[in-house]
N, C-alpha and C positions, 0 to 999 in steps of 0.2 A: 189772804194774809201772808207775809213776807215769810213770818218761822215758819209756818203750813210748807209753802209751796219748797223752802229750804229742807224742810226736814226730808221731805218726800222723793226732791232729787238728790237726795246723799244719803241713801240709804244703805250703800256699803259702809259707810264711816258711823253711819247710829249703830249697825249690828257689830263692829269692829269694837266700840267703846264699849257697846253692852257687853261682848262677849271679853275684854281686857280683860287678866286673871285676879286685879285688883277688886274692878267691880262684881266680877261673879265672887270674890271673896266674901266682899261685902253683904251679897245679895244670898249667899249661902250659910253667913257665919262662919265661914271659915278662915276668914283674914288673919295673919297673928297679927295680937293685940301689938307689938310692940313697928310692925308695918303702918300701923293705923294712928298708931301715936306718931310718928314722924310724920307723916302726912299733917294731921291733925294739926302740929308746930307749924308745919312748911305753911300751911293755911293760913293759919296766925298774923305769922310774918309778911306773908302775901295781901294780905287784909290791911296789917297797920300801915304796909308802904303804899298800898292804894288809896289809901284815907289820907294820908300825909301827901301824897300827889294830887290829890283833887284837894287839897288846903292850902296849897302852892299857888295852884290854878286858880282857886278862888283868889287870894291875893293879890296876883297878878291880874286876874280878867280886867280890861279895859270898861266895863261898863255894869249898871248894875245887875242887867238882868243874866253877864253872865258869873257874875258875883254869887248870884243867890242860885242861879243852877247847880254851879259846881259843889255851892255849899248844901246843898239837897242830896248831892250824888255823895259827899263825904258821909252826911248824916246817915246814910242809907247804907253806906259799907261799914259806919260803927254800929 
């Protein structure tokens, strides 16, 4: 499987993420709350503009079937 064999040769960048001071924050409680809250926004916004790009996409696709992908992939980020 693609992620399998991905994860396995990048295993300095999985242990790099794990060990980010954010995630170990996360992962220990100790984030402050107000780190977590802008995150948390940035996420938000990150989200509505991905849903609103794949509603673009859907719009514009030339055909139905990639009509109803894109509107799969929108429904899936709302």
């Amino acid at each position: 499987m693609l992620s399998q064999q991905l994860w396995q040769s990048h295993q300095d960048l999985v242990q790099a993420c794990l060990e980010h001071p954010f995630v170990r924050g996360i992962a220990t409680g100790e984030l402050k709350r107000d780190c977590f809250a802008f995150y948390v926004g940035q996420d938000a916004f990150f989200l509505e503009s991905f849903a609103r790009a794949y509603s673009i996409a859907a719009a514009k696709a030339p055909d139905w079937q990639g009509f109803t992908s894109f509107h799969r992939l929108a429904a899936g980020v709302l």
